[in-house]
N, C-alpha and C positions, 0 to 999 in steps of 0.2 A: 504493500500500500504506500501509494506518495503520503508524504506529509498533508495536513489538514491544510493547510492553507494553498495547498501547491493543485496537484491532479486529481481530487476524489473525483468519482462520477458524483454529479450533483443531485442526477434526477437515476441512481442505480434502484432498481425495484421495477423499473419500466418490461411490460413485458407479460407482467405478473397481471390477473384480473383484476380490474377497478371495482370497489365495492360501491365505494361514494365518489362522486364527480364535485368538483367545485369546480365552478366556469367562471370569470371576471363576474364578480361577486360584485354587488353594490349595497348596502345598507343606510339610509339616513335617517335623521331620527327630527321631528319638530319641536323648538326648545319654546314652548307657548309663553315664555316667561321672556325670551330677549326674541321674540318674534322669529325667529330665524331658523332654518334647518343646518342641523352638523350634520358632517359624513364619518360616521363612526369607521366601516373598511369601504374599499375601493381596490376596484378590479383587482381580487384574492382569487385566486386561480391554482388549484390543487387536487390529488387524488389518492383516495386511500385504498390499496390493494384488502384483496380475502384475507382474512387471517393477520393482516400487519394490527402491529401497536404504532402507531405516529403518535409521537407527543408533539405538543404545542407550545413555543416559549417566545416570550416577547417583553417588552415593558409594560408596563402599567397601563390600560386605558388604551391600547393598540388596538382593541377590538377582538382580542380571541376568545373572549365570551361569548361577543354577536353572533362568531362565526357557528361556534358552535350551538347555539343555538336556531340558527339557521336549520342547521342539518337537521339539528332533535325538532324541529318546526315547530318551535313553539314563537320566533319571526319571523315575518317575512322578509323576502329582499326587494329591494328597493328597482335592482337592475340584476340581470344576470340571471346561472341557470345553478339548481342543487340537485341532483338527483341521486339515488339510491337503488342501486342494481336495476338501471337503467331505467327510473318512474321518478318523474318530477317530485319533490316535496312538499305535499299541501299542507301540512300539520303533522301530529303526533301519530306514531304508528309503535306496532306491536314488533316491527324488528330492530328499534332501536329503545333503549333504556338510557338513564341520565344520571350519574352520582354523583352529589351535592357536594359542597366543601362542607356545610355546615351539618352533614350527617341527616338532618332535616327527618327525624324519627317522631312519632308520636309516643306522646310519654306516659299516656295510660295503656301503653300496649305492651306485651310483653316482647321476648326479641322474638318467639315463632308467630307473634299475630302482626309483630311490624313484616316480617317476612311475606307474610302472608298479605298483606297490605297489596306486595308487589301484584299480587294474581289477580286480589281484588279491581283496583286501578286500571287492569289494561282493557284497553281496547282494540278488536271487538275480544268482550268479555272471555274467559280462558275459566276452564272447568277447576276447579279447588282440586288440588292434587297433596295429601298428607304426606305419599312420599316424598315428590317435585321440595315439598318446605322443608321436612327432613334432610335431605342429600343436601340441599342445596346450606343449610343451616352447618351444617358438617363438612361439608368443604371450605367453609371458610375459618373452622375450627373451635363455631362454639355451641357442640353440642351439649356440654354441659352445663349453659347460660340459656336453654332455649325458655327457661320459664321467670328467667330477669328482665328488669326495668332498666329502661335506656340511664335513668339516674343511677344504677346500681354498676355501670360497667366502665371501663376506662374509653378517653380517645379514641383509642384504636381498634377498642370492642366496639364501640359505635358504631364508626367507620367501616366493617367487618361486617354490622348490621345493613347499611347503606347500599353495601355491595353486592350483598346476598339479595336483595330485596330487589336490585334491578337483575339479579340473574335467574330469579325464582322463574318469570314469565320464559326463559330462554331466549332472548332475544340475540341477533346478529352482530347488532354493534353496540359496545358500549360507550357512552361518552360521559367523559371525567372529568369536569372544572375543577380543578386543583383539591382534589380530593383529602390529599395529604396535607393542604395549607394548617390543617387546624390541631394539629398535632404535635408534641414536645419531636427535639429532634432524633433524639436515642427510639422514641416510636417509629417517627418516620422511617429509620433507618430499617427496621424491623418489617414493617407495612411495605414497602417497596420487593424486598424478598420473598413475603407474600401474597404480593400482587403480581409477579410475575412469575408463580407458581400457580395460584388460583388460573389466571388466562392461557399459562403454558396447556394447565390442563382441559379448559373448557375450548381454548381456540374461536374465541372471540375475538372481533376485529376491536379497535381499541381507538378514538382520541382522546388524547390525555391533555389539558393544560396542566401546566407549571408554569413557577418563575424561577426555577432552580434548574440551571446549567447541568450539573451534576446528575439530576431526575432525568433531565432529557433525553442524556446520554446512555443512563445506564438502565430504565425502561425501553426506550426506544427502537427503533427497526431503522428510523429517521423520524431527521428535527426537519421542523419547521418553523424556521424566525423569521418574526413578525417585525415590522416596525411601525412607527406613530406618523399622526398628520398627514394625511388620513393612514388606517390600518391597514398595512400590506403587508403581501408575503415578500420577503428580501431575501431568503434563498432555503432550499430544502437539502438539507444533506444526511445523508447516509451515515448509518455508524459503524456497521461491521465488525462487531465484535460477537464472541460465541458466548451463547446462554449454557449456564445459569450464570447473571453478574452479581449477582453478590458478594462478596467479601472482599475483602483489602487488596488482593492481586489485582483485582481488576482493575483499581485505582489507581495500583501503582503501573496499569501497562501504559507504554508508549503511546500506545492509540487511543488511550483515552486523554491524555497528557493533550496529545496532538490538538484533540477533537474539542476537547474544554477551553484551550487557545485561542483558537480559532474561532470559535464563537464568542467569547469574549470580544474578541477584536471590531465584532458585528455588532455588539451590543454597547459597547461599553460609551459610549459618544454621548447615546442617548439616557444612559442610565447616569451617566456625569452630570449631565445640562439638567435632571430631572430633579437631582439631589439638588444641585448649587440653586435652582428655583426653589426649591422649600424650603433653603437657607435662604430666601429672598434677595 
């Protein structure tokens, strides 16, 4: 492999089945308060293979919420095309599922009826399956907490809760706004290993936001960095590195050295000018 900065293929995965299409994406939003419409992204154009994890990384306020919200259709877009194994995006559907940052559990339910939430919720309606909430409660590893309260469990049992709950219905693709944002970081570190255990196993297609370089790379298939004013894609790159990445080696390889550089170097302009403006 060239160095990160030097010959990566940019766009390697091509080739491979598109699951989700992003076509020159437009989104604006009406600010009724200063009259006037912002363009949160603009012409974002991307595609997400079968079975890949793409994470998502950018600055603050870049728009990689919109986008992904686009896809899960809970926006619309402004301009442009989103489609899903080839069918435009109208709205909410049963082959995509959505995991909160904020865990977003119901607190009078236990973890098998927030699970169980998932089944109820989907559309069109999907038959109550006691094993589908079992397996799936147990793959995430708490089957011993199936009759606790979201108040009774840590961060990362939460979260664990969250996930299960969009995988109960089975759905195609998951999509992840910064899942792990809410989390101490000795959890995160934890939750990453099994989250890319959980997905190795299920073989779900995956977009993940982050703002963590290091998440990007070390969940990922390929990054996608975003930049601001308005929110575009600035370039998609590949990681190539062999799973399972967990543990210390990984961090200390070359290619991830490389790959962490090199995106810094994409980001860091914006992430400078961001800080020295809240310093006023």
């Amino acid at each position: 492999m060239e160095s990160a900065g030097g010959n990566i293929d940019r766009e390697s995965g091509a080739g491979s089945s598109s699951l989700i299409e992003v076509e020159d994406l437009k989104v604006t939003y009406y600010l009724e308060r200063d009259d006037r419409e912002l363009v949160a992204v603009e012409g974002v154009s991307f595609s997400v293979n079968t079975g890949e994890f793409l994470t998502v990384l950018g600055p603050s306020g870049c728009g990689k919420t919109t986008v992904l919200n686009v896809i899960a259709g809970l926006v619309h877009p402004s301009a442009g095309r989103v489609a899903v194994d080839g069918m435009p995006v109208r709205g909410p559907g049963p082959d995509r599922a959505v995991v909160f940052q904020n865990y977003a559990l119901l607190p009078w339910r236990t973890v098998y009826d927030n699970v169980r939430f998932g089944i109820e919720m989907a559309k069109p309606k999907l038959p109550t399956s006691t094993n589908a909430i079992e397996e799936t409660i147990e793959l995430v590893g708490l089957q011993d907490f199936r009759n606790s309260y979201p108040h009774e469990l840590s961060g990362g049992m939460q979260q664990r809760v969250g996930l299960a709950r969009a995988l109960v219905s089975d759905p195609q693709i998951l999509l992840m706004d910064e899942p792990l944002g809410a989390v101490d970081a000795l959890t995160r570190e934890v939750m990453r290993a099994e989250l890319e255990r959980i997905i190795g196993e299920t073989g779900k297609t995956v977009v993940f936001i982050t703002h963590s370089i290091d998440e990007a790379i070390l969940l990922g298939d390929r990054v996608v960095v975003f930049q601001s004013n308005p929110g575009s894609v600035r370039e998609i790159i590949p990681v190539g590195l062999d799973r399972p990445r967990h543990g210390e080696h990984v961090q200390g390889d070359p290619t991830f050295g490389e790959l962490r550089h090199y995106i810094w170097t994409l980001l860091k302009d914006e992430a400078t000018a961001s800080v020295r403006g809240d310093r006023g």
